[in-house]
N, C-alpha and C positions, 0 to 999 in steps of 0.2 A: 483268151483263156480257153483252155477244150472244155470240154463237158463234164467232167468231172476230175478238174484242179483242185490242190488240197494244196491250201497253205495254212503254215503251220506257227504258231507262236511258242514262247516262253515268257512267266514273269517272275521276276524276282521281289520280293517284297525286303527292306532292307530296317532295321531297326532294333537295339535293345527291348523297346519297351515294347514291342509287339510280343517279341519271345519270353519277357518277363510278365506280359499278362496283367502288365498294367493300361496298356493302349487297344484296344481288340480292334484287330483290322476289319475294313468294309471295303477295302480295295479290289478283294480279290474274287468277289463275286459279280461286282459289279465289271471289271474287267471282262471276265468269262462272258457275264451277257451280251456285253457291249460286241464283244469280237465274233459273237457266235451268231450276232444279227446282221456282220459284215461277212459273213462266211470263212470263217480263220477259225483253225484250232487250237483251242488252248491246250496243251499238252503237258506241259508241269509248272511245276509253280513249288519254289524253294522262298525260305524263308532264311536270311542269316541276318548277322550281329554284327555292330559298328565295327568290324575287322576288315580291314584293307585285305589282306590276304584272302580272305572268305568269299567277300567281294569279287573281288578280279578271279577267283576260281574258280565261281559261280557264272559270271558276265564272258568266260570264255569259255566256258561248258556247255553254255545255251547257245553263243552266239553263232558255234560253229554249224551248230547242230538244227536249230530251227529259222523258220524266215524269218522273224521276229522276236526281239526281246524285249520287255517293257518292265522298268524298274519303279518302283515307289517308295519315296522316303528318303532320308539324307542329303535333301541338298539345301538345309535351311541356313542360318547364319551362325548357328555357337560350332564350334571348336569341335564338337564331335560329330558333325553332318559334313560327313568324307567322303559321300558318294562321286562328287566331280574328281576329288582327288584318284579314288579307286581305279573308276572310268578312263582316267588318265594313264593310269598303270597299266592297267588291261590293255589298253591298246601301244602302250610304247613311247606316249607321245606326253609334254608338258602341260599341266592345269595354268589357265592363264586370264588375265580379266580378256572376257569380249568385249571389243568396245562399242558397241551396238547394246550389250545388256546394262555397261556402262555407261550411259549417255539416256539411255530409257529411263532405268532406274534413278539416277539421277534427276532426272527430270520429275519423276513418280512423288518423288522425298521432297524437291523442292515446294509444288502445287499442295503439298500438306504443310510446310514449315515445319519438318523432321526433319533431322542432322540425318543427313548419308553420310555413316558412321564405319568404321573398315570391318564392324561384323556384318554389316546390310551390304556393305560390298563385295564380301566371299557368295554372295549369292548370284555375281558377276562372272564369277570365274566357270571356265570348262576348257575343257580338252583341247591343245589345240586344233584346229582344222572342223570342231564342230560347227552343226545349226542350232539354230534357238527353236526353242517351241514356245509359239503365245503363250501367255500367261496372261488374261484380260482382268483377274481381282485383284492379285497383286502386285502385279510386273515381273518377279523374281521368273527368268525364264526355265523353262525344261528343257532337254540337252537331247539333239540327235545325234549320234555317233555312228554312222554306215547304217547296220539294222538295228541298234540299242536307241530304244529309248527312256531319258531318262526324267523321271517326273515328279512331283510333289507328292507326299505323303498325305497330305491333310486333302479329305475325300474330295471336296467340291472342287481345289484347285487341281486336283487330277484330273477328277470329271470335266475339267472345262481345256484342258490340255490335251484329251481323249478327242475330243471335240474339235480342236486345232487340226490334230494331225490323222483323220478318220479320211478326210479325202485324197492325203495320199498314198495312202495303205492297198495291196494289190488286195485285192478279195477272194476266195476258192468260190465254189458251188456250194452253197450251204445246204444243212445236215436236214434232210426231213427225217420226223419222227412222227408215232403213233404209240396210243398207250391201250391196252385191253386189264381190264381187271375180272381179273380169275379168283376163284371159288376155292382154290386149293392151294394148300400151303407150299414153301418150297421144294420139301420133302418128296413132295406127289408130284411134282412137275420137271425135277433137276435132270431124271438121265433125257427124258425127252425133247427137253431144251435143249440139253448141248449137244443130239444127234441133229437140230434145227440149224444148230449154227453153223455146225458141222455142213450141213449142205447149203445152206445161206451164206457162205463165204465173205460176202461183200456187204453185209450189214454187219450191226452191232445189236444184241440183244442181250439187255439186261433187266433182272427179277428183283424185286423193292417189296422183303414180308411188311407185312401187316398183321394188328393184330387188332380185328374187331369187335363186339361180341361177344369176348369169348370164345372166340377160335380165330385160326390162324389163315389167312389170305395171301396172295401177291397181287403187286402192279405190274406185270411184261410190256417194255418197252422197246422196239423196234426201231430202230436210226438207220435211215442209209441217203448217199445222194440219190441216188433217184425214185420216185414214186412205182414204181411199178417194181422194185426189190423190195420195197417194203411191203406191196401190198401182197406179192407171194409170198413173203415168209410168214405173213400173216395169217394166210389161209391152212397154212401149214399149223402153225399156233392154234390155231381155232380149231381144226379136225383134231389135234392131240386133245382138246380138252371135251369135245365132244365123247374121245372115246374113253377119256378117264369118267365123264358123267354118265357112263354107259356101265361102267365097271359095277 
């Protein structure tokens, strides 16, 4: 990797009842943290509805476009968890039992005395030509597809699929950051900042009001790869307000 590699993700969050506002997602923060302490950017994050079409529109939009995509949600066992089927669409190729996720699971159902039932078996199926990702609570695997992957909605067995597939995930140079909390609201700080950024090219600076007291504040946050952009933009930061507290 050189020194300042930037890989980049997408995730797709997939579900009616996420968008009906009856399920509230925790995917997608935890996501973001996860990938930003592996040095990967999360860069968007769409949300659609059990529609196959939506699906595959989405899963080829991102795919082309970032190193990574990670989906959450639909691949459970009723009749409307389409997401293998989708996945199958998008890329061109047939949803099919693995028989690897067949044989596991199988086995999962038997050491319980559960019927492996043909709704617990659609939880078998993927795309052909995919990988499985562990799934160590409940066996039902997660689906690699080239750069897509695809995972469980329900938070923990995500988080523990996250976990599967984190070591072989390429990594960037991750984001250093620094926070300064200023005295003055946006108002008094805006044209000053964006001639900062303006000549800070290679960070990211961004302004978070507050409102404390009874008057109004900001947090200024500075991101960059490397420590020594951040810590000149900074200086730069701190003379501006130096000379607004002079005003």
């Amino acid at each position: 990797m050189s020194q300042d590699a930037i890989v980049t993700a997408a995730m797709i969050v997939i579900g009616d009842e996420i968008l009906s506002g009856r399920t509230k997602d925790k995917n997608i923060g935890f996501v973001a943290d996860y990938l930003t302490g592996l040095g990967i950017d999360l860069k968007e994050v769409r949300i659609v509805a059990d529609e196959q079409d939506d699906i595959v529109e989405a899963v080829n939009a991102l795919r082309s476009r970032y190193d990574y995509v990670f989906t959450s949600g639909g691949i459970g066992p009723t009749h409307d968890d389409i997401t293998a089927d989708s996945i199958s669409a998008a890329f061109g190729v047939p949803c099919l039992p693995h028989p690897h996720a067949m044989k596991d699971m199988a086995a999962y159902y038997a050491e319980r005395d559960m019927e492996f039932t043909e709704a617990r078996q659609r939880m078998a199926r993927t795309p052909e030509g995919a990988e499985l990702i562990d799934n160590p609570i409940s066996k039902a695997p997660g689906i690699r597809m080239e750069n897509v992957y695809i995972m469980a909605g329900v938070p923990k067995i995500m988080q523990a699929m996250m976990d599967a597939i984190a070591p072989t995930l390429k990594s960037g140079t991750k984001m250093i950051s620094q926070a300064i909390d200023c005295p003055f609201g946006e108002g008094s700080i805006g044209a000053g900042l964006g001639q900062i950024q303006e000549t800070h090219d290679q960070t990211m600076i961004g302004s978070y009001p507050r409102y404390d007291d009874g008057r109004y504040t900001t947090q200024i946050v500075v991101r960059a790869r490397q420590q020594a952009l951040v810590e000149a933009a900074i200086l730069d930061v701190m003379s501006m307000l130096e000379e607004l507290s002079e005003d």
